[in-house]
N, C-alpha and C positions, 0 to 999 in steps of 0.2 A: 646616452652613456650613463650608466648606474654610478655610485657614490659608495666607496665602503671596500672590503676585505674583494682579495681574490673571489668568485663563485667558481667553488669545485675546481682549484688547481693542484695537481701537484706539481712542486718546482723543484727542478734538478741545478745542478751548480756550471753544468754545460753551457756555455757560452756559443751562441752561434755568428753573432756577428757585432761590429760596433760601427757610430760613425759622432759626427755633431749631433744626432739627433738623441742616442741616448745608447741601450744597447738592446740585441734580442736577444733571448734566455730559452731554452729550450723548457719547457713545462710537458702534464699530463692533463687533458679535461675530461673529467668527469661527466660520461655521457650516461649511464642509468647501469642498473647493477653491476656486474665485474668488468665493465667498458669504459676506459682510456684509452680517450686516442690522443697521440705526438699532436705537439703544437707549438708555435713558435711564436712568441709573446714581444712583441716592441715595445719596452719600457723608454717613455722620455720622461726624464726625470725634469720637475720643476722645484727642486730642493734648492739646490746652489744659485739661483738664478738672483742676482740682486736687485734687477732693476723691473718695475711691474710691467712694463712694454715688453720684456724681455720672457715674461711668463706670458703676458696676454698674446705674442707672436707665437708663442711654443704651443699654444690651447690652439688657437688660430689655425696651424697648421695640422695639427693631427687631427681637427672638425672636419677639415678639407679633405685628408687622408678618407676617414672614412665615409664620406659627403660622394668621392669619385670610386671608391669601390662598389659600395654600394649600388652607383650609376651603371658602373661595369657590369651589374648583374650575374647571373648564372650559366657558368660555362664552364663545360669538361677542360677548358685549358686556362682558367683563372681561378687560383688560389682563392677559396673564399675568406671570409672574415667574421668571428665570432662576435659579438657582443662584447666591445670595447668597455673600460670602467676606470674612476678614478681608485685610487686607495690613496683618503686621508692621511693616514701613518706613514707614508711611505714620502708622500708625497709626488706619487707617481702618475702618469696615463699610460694606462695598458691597452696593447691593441694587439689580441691574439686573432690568429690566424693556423691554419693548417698547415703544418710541415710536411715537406717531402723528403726523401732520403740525402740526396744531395743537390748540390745546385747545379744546373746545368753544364757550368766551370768544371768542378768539379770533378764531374763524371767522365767529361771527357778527359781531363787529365788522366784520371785514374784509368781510362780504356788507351790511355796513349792517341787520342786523337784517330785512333785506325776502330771504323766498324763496319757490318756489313752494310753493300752498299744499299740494299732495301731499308734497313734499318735508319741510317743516316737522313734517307729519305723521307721516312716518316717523322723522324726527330723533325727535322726544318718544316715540313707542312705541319707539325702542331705547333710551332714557334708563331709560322705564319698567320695561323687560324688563330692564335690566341691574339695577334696585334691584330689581324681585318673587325675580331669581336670587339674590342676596343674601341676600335674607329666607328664602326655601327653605331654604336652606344653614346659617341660622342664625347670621347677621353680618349686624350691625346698622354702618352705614359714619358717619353721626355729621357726616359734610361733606361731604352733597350738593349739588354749585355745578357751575355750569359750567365752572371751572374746574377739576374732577375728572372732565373728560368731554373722551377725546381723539379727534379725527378722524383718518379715512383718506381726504380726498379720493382719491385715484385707486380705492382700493374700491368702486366704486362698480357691484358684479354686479348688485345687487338678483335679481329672483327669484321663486321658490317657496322657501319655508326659509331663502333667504338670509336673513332679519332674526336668524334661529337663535330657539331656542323654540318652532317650528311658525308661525312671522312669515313675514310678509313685507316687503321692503323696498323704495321706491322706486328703478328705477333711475337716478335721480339724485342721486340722495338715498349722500352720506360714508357708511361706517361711523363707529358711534361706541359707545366703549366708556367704563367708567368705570374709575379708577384712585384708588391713594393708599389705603393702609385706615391710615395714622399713627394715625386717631383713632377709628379702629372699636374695637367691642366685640363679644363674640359675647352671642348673649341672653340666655346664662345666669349672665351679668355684670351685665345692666340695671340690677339692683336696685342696687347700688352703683356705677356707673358714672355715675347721672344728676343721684349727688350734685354732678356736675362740670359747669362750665360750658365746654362743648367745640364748635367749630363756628364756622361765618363767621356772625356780627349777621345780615346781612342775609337771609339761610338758615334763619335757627335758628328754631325751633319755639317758642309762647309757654311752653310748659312749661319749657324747657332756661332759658329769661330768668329763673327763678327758683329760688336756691339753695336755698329752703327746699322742691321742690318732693318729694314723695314720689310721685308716679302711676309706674303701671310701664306706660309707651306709648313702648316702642322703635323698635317699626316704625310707628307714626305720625309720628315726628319725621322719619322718612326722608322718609316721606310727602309732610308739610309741604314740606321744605326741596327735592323733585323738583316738587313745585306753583309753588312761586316761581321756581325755572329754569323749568320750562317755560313760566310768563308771560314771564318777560324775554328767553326766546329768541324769542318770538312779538310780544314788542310792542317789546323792546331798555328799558324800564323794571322797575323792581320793583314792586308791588302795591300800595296802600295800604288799608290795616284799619281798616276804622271801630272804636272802641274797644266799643261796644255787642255790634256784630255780630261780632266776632273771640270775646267771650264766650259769645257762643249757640251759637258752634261747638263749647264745647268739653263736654265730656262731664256727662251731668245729676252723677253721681255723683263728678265731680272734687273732690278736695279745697280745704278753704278755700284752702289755699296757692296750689293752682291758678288758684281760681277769678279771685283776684289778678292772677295773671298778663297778660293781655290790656293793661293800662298799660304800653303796651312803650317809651312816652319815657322812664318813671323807674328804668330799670332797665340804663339805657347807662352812668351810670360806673361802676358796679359791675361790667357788663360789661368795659368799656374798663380796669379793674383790674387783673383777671383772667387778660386778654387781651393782656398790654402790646406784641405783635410790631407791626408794620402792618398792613393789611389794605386 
């Protein structure tokens, strides 16, 4: 990570997202003579922070951020990541990345939820492909939503190999990649990592709904939470669980704790606790 001024940004006043972690900004990078390409910059600001635990967990965090992208390596359906830096004056850590047109959310809002059905179909196998490259890789991403899936309307080559992975992809059918590893882990963290209740409610895995949970199923929770996107991309709803049958799904040899789990009403203000941001 460099030390000093933006390299080669221009920064627009477009706001793309906020959360506790700070905000993203939408910028321009300066890529060699009359080329700018979109990018979307995660500013966490360590300005207000009063207590030094309080900065050294916020350094802490975004080392890790770009520690698991970087792991994630190079794939047509994972958002790369530029050359993170601090700026002195600002008192910032910037973690630019590549913008897509919209976020997955998004897009389908704006199509109403209704596409054609080949098209639909390549959306979810590159949603797919971008969580199995993940798991490959050995990052586990912890908040899979459609809102961590951004498009490239005008992408739209499709192909032989176009989908990348040996895919293919409709040519109508956006790119769409996934992004944000804020709350990934890699797997060989799981074991302590799932003491934590991390992820968007509506996404999350019945296992993760329980603090007391001990099963060591990382890449199932990714699983889960790319099942429920791909319903609500397909229907513009989320799923509903019968409380019986969400239990049969889950493994014979899950723990009592687990097995608990599946009552996913009583388990929202402890959520909601937890989780105090909006959502």
């Amino acid at each position: 990570m460099r030390v000093g001024d933006d390299p080669g940004y221009i920064w627009t006043p477009q706001r793309l997202g906020a959360g506790s972690f700070g905000t993203v900004t939408l910028a321009y990078r300066h890529e060699g003579d009359a080329v700018w390409r979109k990018t979307a910059v995660k500013r966490i600001s360590l300005r207000k922070e009063m207590r030094l635990s309080a900065v050294l967990e916020k350094v802490r965090c975004a080392g890790r951020e770009v520690a698991l992208c970087r792991r994630a390596g190079v794939s047509p359906h994972v958002v790369p990541m530029y050359e993170p830096w601090f700026d002195c004056r600002e008192g910032v850590i910037a973690l630019p990345m590549d913008a897509g047109d919209f976020s997955l959310e998004q897009y389908a809002v704006h199509c109403g939820f209704r596409f054609p059905p080949l098209v639909l179909l390549s959306m979810c196998a590159q949603c797919a492909r971008a969580v199995a490259h993940l798991h490959r890789r050995g990052v586990v991403h912890r908040d899979v939503k459609p809102d961590n899936f951004v498009v490239n309307v005008f992408d739209t080559a499709g192909g032989a190999g176009a989908g990348g992975d040996g895919g293919r992809r409709d040519a109508r059918a956006p790119l769409v990649r996934i992004l944000d590893f804020g709350l990934a882990c890699g797997v060989e963290e799981v074991g302590q990592e799932l003491k934590r209740c991390v992820g968007t409610p509506h996404y999350m895995a019945p296992e993760t709904l329980s603090h007391l949970c001990d099963c060591d199923v990382p890449a199932a929770c990714d699983v889960w939470s790319l099942g429920v996107t791909l319903f609500r991309l397909a229907t513009g709803v989320f799923p509903v669980f019968d409380q019986d049958l969400t239990a049969s799904w889950l493994p014979a040899n899950a723990s009592s704790a687990c097995l608990g789990v599946p009552h996913l009403r009583s388990p929202w203000p402890r959520v909601l606790e937890r989780c105090p941001a909006p959502w």
